[in-house]
N, C-alpha and C positions, 0 to 999 in steps of 0.2 A: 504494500500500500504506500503511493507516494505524499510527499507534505502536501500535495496539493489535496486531493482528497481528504488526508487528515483534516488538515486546516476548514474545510469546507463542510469536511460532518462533525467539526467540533462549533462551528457555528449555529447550526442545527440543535447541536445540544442545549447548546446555551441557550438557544430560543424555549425550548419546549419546557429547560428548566425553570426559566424565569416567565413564560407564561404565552411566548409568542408562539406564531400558529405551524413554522414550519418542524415539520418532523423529523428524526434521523432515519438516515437509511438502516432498517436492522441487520443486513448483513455486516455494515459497517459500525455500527455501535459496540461492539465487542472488539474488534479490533483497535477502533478509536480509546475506548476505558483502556484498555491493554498496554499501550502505547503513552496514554496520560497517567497510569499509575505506572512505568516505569522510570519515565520524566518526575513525576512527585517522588520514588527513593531517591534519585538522583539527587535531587534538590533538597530534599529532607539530608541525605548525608552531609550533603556542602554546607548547610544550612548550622547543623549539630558542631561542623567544624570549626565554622567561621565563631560561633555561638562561644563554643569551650575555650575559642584563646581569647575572647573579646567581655564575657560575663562571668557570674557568679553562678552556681546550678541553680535553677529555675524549681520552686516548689509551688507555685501557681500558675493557674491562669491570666490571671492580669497583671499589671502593672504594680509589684509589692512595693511600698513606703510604706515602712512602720512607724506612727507614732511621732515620727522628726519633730522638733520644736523649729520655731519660724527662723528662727538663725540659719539654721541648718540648709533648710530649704532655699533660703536666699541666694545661697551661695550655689546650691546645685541647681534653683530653678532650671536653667539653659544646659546644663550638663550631664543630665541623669543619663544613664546610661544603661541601665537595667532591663533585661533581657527576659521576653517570657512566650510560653510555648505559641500563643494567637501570635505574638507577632514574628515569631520562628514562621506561622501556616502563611502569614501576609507574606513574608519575605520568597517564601516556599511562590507563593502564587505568582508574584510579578517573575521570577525566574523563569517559569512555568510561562506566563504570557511573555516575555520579553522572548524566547527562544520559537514561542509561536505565532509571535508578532500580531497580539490583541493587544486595544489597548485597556489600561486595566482600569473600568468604571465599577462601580460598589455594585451594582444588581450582575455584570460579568465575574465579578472573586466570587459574588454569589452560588452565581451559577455554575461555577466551578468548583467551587467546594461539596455544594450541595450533591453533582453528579457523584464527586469520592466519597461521600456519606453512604448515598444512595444505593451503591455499587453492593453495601454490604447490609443494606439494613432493611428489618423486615417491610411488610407491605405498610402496615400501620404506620411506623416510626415514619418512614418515607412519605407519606401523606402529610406529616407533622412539620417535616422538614422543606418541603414544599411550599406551604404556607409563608414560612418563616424567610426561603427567598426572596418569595415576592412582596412581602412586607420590608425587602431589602430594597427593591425595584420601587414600592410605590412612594420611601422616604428618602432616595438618591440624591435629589439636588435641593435640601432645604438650603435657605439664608438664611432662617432664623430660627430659635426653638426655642419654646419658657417651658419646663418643667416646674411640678409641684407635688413636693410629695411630704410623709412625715416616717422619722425615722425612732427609730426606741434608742436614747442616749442622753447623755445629758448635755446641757443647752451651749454648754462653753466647751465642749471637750474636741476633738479633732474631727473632721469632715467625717471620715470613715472607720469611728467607735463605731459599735456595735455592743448594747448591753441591754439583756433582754429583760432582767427585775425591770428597767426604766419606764416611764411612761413616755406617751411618745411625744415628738418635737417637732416640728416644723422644718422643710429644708425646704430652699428653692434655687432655681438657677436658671439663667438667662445666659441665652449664647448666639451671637453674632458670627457668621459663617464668612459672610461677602457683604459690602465688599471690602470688609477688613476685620478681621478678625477682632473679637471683643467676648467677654463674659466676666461672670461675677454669679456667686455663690453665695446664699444668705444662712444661716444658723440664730438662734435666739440670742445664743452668746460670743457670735463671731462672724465676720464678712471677708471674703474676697475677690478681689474685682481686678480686669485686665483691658485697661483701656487702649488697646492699642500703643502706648508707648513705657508701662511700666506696671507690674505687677504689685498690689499691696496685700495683706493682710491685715485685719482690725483686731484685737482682743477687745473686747467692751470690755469694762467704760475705756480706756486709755493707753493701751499699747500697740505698737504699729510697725510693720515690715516693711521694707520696699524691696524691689531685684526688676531685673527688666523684664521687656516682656516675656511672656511665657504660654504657651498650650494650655500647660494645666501645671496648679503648683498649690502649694500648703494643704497635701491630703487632700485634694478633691478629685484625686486622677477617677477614681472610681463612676462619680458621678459625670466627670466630662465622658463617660464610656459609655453611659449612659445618653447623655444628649449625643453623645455621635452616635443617634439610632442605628445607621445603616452598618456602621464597624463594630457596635453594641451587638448586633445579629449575624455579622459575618465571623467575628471572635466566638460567637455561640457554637454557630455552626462549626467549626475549624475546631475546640477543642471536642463535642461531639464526639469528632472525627477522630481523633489525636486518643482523647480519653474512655471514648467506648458510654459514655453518659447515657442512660436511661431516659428515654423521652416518649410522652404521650400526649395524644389530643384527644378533646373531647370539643363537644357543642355545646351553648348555649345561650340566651334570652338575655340580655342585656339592662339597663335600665329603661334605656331609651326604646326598649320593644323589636330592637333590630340584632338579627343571628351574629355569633363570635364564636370565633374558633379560641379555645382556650387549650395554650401548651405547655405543659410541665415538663423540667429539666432537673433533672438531680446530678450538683453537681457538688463534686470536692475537690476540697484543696492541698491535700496529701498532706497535711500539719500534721504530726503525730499530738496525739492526746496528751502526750505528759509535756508536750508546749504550752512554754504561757499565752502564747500567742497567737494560739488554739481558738477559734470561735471569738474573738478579741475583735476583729477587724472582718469587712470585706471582704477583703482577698486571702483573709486566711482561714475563713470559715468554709463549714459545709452545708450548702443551702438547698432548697427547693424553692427552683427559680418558676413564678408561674407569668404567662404574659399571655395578655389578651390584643388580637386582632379583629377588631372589624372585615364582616364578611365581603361588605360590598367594597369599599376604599381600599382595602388590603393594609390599611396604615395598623400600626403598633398605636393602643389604645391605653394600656394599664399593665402595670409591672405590680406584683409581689415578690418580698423574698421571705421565706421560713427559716429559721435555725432551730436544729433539734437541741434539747436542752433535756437536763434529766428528770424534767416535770412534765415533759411532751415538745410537740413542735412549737415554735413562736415566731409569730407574726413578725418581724423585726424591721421591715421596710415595705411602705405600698406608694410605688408611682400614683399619683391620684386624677392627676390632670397634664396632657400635652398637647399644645399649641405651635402647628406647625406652621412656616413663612407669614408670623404676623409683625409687623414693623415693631421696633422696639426703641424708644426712643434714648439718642446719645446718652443724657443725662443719667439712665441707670447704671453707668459702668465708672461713671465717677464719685470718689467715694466723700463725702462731708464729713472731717475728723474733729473733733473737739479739739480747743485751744490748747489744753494742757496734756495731749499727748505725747507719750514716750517712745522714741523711735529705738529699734533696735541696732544694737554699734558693734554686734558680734564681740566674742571673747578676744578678750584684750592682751598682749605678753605683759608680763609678772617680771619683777625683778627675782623673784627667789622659785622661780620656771620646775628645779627642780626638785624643791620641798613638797610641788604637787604633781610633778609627774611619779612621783617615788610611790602616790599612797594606792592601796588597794582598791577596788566599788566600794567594799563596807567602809574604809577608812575614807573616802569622799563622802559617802552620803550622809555619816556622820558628822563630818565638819561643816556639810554644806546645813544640815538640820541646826547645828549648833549656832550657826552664824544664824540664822532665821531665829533662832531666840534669844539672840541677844541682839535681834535687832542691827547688827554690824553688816549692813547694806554692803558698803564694798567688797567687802569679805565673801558676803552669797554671792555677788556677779561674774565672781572667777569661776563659777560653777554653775550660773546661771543669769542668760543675757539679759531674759525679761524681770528679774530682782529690781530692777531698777525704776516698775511702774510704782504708783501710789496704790493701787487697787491690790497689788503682791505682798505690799507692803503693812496694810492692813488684813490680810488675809491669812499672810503667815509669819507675819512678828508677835513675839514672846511666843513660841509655841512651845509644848515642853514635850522631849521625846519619852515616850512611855516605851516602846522597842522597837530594834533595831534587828531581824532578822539575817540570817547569811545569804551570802550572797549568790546568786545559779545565773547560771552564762561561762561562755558568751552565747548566745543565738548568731543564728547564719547572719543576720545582718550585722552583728556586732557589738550587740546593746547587754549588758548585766541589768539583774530584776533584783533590787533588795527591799524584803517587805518591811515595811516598816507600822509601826502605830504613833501618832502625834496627836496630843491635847491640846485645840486650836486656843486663841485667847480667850474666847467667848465658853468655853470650855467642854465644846463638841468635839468630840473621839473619832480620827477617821485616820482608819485602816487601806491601807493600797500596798502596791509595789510602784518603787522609784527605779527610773527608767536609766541607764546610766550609759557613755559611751567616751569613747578619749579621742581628742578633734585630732584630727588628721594633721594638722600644721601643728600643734604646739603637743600633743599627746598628753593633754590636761582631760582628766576627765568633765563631762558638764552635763547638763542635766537634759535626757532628751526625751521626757513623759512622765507620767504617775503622779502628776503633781495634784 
C-alpha cells in the first residue's frame, strides 16, 4: 500500500471519526490502523526517549505542581518544564501528523486518537468515545470561555487543594483565546489574573506576586485544562489510550428537557497510598471523572469529579456553568490591589548562608515556628517570603508550638512533610503538615505549603 492511499484513507478516517460523511475503504482500514499503530511505537519510543533525558518520571496524567508557594512559581512561571504522559500522546500525535503531512487541528488529534482507542475497545466504550471526539470538533475554535464551578476546599488555600471534610467554595475562571491571550482565576480567598503582559497573584487581604506573562501559573494548570475544553478531551482520550481507563455512557433528560449523553471515566493517578500526596491535589488523586454533552450541539455541558474517600465517594468538584465565545470585557483581567499591599521579593542571601543550609526539615521548621512566636519577622522571611504581609502577621504571631513531628520525605518533587501542632494567638489548635523544600540557588530550606 502506497503513502498515497494511506494518506487518503486516513483522511477518511478522520472524517467518519469526527463525524463527517465520507467512509473508509474497509479493505483498506486494517491496513491503514496497521501502519498508524506502527508509526505510534515508533513515536511513543522516541517520545519515552526524548522524555527520560529531558524530565523527571511522570506519575500523572496532567500537568503535577505541588502545592509551590507564589515565590516559587514566579520564578518558574515561563520555565516549567514538566513532562506528562497527555503531553508525551500530543507530542506522539504531531510526529504522527508531521510524517503524514496533516495539519494538526484539535477535532484531527481527535480523530486520531480516538481511531487508536477504538482499535481496541469494546463496542460500548467506542460509542462513549465517539461522542467525546466530536464534543472535540464542536468546541475547536473558541475565543473565549467563562467557567463556573465550586470546589470542596478551603477558601485561601491553592487552586488545586482538594479536601473533601470541606464544604464547598466557589471557583471561576475567565479565558481569553484570541486575539491575545488573557485569563484570570477567582477563589474566595485568592485571585489570578494574566493580562496579556504580566502574571499576578493576590492573597487576600494583602499579599501579591508578579512574573510575566504566562499560560497558566500559581496552581491553576488544572483548571486552565479544563477551559482548554478541546485539549481537556483530547488529554482524556490519549490517556484512555495510554492507561486502559474504564469508561461508560449512559443517556439522559436534562434540566432543560433536552437528551445528554453522560460519560464516566475512572481515572488514577498511580500515587501510592502511603503518599501524602495521595488524594491531596488534582492530579494526584483518583477520581470518577463524569461529563455531560448535549445531544444536539455536541458541546461539553457539565463536568463532575468524585474522590473515593473511606466514608464513600465525594463529590469534590462540579463544573456548573460554561459559556462559550461570549465577549469578555478587558477590564476583568486586570486586577484592583489594595494600597497596602505586600509584594513578594523572593528569598533573600543571608550573611550566615551556612548556619541555614547546615539544619535538617525538622530543624527548619522548628526555627521557622519559633521565629512566628516571637514574632521576629525577619527571622520567619529566610524561610518564608510571604512573612512579610500584615494579615501573616496577625495570623501567626505568638503562636506557641504544642508538637513538632519527624520529619518523611523527600517526595518525587522534593518537598519534606513535618507534622506539626500550633496554639494560634486567639488560642485555636491547628494541626497540619508543613511543606518544606531547599531553593535551588541558595539550598536554604523555605517554606512551600501546610501553612
Amino acid at each position: 500500500m502506497n503513502d498515497e492511499h494511506v494518506n487518503q484513507n486516513l483522511e477518511r478516517l478522520l472524517q467518519a471519526a469526527t463525524g463527517g460523511e465520507a467512509r473508509p475503504d474497509p479493505a483498506l482500514r486494517r491496513q491503514t490502523l496497521q501502519r498508524l499503530s506502527a508509526e505510534l511505537k515508533a513515536a511513543q519510543t522516541s517520545a519515552a526517549t526524548t522524555d527520560s533525558r529531558a524530565a523527571p518520571p511522570v506519575r500523572s496524567t496532567a500537568r503535577v505542581n505541588f502545592d509551590e508557594p507564589a515565590n516559587a512559581w514566579a520564578r518558574r512561571a515561563e520555565t516549567n518544564t514538566q513532562t506528562t504522559i497527555s503531553q508525551r500522546m500530543e507530542t506522539i500525535m504531531k510526529r504522527l501528523f508531521t510524517g503524514w503531512g496533516f495539519g494538526l487541528t484539535a477535532a484531527a488529534t481527535a480523530g486520531v486518537v480516538l481511531l487508536l482507542v477504538i482499535g481496541s475497545a469494546p463496542k460500548a466504550q467506542a460509542k462513549a468515545l465517539a461522542i467525546m471526539s466530536k464534543g472535540v470538533k464542536a468546541i475547536a475554535k473558541l475565543t473565549t470561555v467563562h467557567l463556573q464551578g465550586q470546589v470542596r476546599t478551603t477558601p485561601n488555600d491553592n487552586f488545586s487543594a482538594i479536601m473533601p471534610g470541606q464544604e464547598f467554595v466557589s471557583i471561576e475562571l475567565w479565558k481569553q483565546f484570541s486575539p491575545e491571550l488573557k485569563w484570570r482565576v477567582d477563589k474566595p480567598g485568592r485571585v489570578a489574573a494574566m493580562n496579556g503582559q504580566s502574571t499576578i497573584l493576590f492573597l487576600k487581604p494583602d499579599y501579591a506576586v508578579k512574573a510575566g506573562p504566562s499560560r497558566e501559573a500559581f496552581d491553576t494548570q488544572w483548571l486552565h485544562e479544563m477551559a482548554d475544553l478541546s485539549e481537556t478531551l483530547i488529554h482524556e482520550l490519549s490517556a484512555i489510550k495510554a492507561h486502559g481507563w474504564p469508561v461508560s455512557l449512559t443517556e439522559a433528560q436534562g434540566d432543560d428537557g433536552k437528551p445528554k449523553s453522560v460519560i464516566t471515566v475512572q481515572a488514577k493517578a498511580n500515587v501510592p497510598d502511603s503518599d501524602y500526596l495521595n488524594n491531596k491535589f488534582f492530579m494526584t488523586a483518583d477520581t470518577r471523572r463524569v461529563y455531560v454533552f448535549d445531544n444536539e450541539t455536541e458541546r461539553l455541558e457539565g463536568v463532575k469529579v468524585y474522590l473515593p474517600t473511606p466514608a464513600g465517594e465525594s463529590l469534590v468538584f462540579e463544573l456548573t456553568r460554561i459559556d462559550y465565545n461570549q465577549p469578555i470585557d478587558s477590564s476583568v483581567f486586570e486586577l484592583q490591589l489594595p494600597a497596602n499591599v505586600k509584594w513578594d521579593q523572593g528569598l533573600k542571601a543571608v550573611p550566615d548562608e551556612v548556619q541555614y543550609t547546615a539544619l535538617t526539615a525538622d530543624q527548619a521548621a522548628r526555627a521557622f515556628f519559633e521565629a512566628c512566636g516571637r514574632e521576629d519577622w525577619p527571622e520567619a522571611e529566610k524561610f518564608c517570603t510571604f512573612a512579610n504581609s500584615d494579615s501573616f502577621h496577625q495570623y501567626l504571631g505568638g503562636i506557641t508550638i504544642v508538637s513538632l513531628g519527624q520529619s518523611s520525605g523527600p517526595a518525587w518533587n522534593g518537598a519534606y512533610f513535618i507534622p506539626y501542632e500550633i496554639k494560634l494567638k486567639d488560642g485555636m489548635v491547628k494541626k497540619h503538615k508543613l511543606a518544606l523544600k531547599r531553593n535551588p540557588t541558595t539550598n536554604r530550606w523555605f517554606v512551600d505549603g501546610g501553612i
